[in-house]
N, C-alpha and C positions, 0 to 999 in steps of 0.2 A: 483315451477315449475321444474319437470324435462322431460326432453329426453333424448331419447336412439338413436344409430343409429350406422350404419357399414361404416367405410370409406375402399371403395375397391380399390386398384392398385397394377398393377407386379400380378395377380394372387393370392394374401393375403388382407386378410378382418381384420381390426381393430375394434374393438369393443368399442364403448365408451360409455360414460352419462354425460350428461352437468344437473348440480344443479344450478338453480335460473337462471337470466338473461345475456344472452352473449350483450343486445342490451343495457345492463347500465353504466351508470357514471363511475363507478369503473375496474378497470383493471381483469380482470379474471385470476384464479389461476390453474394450470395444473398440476393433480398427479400423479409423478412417481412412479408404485411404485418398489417393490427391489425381489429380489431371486439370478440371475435373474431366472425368470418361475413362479412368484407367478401369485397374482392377485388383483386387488384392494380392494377385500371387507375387508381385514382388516384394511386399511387405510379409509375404509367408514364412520367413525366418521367425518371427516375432513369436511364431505359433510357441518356442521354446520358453515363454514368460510361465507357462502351462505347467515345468515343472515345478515350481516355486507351490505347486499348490492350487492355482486362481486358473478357472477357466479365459479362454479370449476368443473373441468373439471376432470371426472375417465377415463381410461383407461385399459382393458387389452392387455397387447403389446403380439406382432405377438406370434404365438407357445402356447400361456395359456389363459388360461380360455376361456371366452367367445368369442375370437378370432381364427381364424385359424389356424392348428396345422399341421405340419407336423414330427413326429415320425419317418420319415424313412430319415429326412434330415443329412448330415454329420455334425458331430462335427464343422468342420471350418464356416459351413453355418453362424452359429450364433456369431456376431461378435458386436463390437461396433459401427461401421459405419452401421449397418441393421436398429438398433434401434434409431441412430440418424434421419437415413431417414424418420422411421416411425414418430418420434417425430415434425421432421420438412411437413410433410405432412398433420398430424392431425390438427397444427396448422392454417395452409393455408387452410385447409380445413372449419376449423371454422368459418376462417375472422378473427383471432384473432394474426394475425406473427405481425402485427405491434403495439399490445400492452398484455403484458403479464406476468405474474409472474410462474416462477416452482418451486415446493415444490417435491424434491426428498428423498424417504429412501431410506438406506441402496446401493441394487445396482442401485438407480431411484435417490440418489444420488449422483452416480457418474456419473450415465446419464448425471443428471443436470451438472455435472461442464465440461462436454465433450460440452454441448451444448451451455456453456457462455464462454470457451475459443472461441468460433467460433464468439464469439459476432453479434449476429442475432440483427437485428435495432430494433426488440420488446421486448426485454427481459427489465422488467424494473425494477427484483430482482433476487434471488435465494436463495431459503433454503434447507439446506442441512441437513439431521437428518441421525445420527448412519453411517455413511459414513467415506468412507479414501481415502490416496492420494498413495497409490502406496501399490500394493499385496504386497512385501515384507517388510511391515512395519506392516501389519495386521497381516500375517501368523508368523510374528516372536510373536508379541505381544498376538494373541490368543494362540499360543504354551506355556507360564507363565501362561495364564488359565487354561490349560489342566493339566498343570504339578502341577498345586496348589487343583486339584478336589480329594474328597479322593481315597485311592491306589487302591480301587477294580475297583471304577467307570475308573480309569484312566489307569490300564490297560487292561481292557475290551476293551477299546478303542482301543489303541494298538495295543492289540493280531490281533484284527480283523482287523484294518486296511492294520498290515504287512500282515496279508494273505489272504489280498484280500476278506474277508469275512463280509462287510459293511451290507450285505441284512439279516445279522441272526436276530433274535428277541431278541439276548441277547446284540447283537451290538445295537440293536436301541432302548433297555431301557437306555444303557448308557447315551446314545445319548441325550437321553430326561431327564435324569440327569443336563445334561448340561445345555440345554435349557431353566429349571425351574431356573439353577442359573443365565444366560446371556443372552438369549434372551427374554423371557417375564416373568416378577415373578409374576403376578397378576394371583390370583387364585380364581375360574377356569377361566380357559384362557377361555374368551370371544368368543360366537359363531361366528362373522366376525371373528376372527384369526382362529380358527377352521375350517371352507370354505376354507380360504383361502388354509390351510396345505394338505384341504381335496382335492381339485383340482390339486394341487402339487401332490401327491400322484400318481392321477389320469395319470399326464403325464407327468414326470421327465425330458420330454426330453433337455430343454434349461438348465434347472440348469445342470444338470451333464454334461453335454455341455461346457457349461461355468464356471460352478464355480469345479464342482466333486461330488464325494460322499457322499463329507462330509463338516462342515462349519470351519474345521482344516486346510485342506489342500488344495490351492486353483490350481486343476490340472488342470482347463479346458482351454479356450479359456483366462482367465479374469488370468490367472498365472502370466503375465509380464506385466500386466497393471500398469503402472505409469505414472500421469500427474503431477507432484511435480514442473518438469520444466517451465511447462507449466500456472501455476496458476497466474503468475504475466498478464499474456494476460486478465483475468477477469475482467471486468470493473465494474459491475454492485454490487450493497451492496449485503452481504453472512450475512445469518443468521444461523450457528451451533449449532448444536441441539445432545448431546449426554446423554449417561445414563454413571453412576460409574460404576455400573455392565456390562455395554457393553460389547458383546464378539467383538464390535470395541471399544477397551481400547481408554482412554484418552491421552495415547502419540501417539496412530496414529491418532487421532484428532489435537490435537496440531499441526504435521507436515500439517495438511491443515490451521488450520488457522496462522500460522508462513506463509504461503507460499502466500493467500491470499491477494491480497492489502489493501482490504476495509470488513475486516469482523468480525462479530460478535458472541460470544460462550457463549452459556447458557449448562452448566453442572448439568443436573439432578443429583444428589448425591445419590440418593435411587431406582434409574430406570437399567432397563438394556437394550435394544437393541428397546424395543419399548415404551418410552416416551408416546408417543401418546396415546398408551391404558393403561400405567399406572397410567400417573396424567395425563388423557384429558383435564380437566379445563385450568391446568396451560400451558399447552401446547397450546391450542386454545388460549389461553390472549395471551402468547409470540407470535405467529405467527401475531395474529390481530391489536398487536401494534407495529410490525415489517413494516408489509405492510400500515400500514395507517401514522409509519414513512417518510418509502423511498417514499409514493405516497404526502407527503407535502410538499417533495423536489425534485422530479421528475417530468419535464416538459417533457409532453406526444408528 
């Protein structure tokens, strides 16, 4: 079973899909997913947690995709408090605040870990994949990727970056250089990732907002974002989920799960930034035996 449906408030419309049952036994799972600006269809694999039992919950958050967009909003608009509300709305909206799981990438998990420092009474996990705990542990760590790419590709990048000339077509073969070594190596990338990139395209406005031009340098709203402090407040079991290849390297992982009280790190070895689409099997097992762990030890 699926639905679709728009949760409206303040003037902005959410867009979601609920897979399988919200009225079941099992705790339902809610997908972040990451840019921030993408959209969930390339996490739409995931939809298959659904058999297990437990509905899951897509999303696309305010600004992309199939939600409401505002292109002419200011840079500061887009914040991490916008997106928490939205998160915490969807959920009350569902009937679902008082029991719940979130399954965050990239920047849906940092979402997630913004949203279980707050420790809400329903949160009864969190999993985190290809995520970090503080911009300047990421921008230093992906700069050793950039600087390890070969010297055409790496100063392409470069050149363009310092003069401001991100939008040329020779900046964004580099770019895609990149991409095939650290953000997704399975080839051809998958039509869900491909939507996904394809809407992005469509309306940049949250990513470059928040993150910048490029996945090097993080200039926007998300530049000084660090919760490192803040991670002991996490009550709830943490499942980390990263790739070797990541362009979020395995030391700015490390600094989440070092900081983490209660968490757990599965290190894909042969993956880069999206697990999910590159071993989905193993990736669905680890998720499935994560949650049917912490729900044989979580009294609801």
């Amino acid at each position: 079973m699926t639905v679709e449906g728009v949760l409206s408030r303040d003037g902005m419309d959410t867009w979601y899909q609920v897979v399988g049952d919200l009225g079941g036994d099992r705790a339902p799972v809610v997908v972040c997913h990451g840019g921030p600006g993408l959209t969930h269809d390339y996490l739409s694999s995931l939809s298959s947690l659904a058999s297990t039992g437990r509905a899951v919950v897509f999303y696309d958050q305010f600004g992309s995709g199939r939600s409401g967009h505002l292109p002419d909003a200011p840079a500061e608009f887009w914040t991490v408090p916008l997106f928490l509300r939205e998160l915490a709305d969807l959920v009350e909206h569902l009937g679902i605040a008082g029991g719940h799981h979130v399954l965050g990438h990239s920047w849906g998990g940092m979402l997630g870990l913004e949203w279980a420092v707050r420790r809400p009474a329903g949160l009864r996990s969190l999993i985190v994949a290809d995520a970090f705990a503080a911009s300047r542990t990421y921008t230093a760590e992906v700069a050793k990727l950039l600087a390890a790419l070969p010297e055409d590709i790496r100063t392409t990048i470069e050149r363009h970056e310092a003069a401001d000339t991100t939008e040329s077509a020779e900046y964004q073969d580099a770019v895609r250089a990149f991409y095939r070594r650290h953000v997704c190596r399975r080839s051809p990338v998958p039509q869900e990732v491909m939507r996904t990139l394809g809407a992005l395209g469509a309306d940049p406005t949250v990513y470059l907002a928040m993150a910048g031009p490029s996945e090097f340098r993080l200039t926007g709203t998300l530049r000084d974002w660090d919760i490192v402090s803040r991670l002991g407040e996490v009550a709830v079991e943490v499942l980390l989920v990263s790739g070797g290849h990541d362009e979020v390297a395995p030391a700015a992982v490390r600094e989440l799960h070092e900081g983490l009280p209660r968490s757990r790190w599965e290190l894909f070895e042969e993956a880069s930034h999206m697990p999910h689409v590159e071993e989905p099997e193993r990736f669905l097992d680890l998720v499935n035996k994560f949650l049917d762990d912490v729900e044989s030890r979580v009294t609801p």
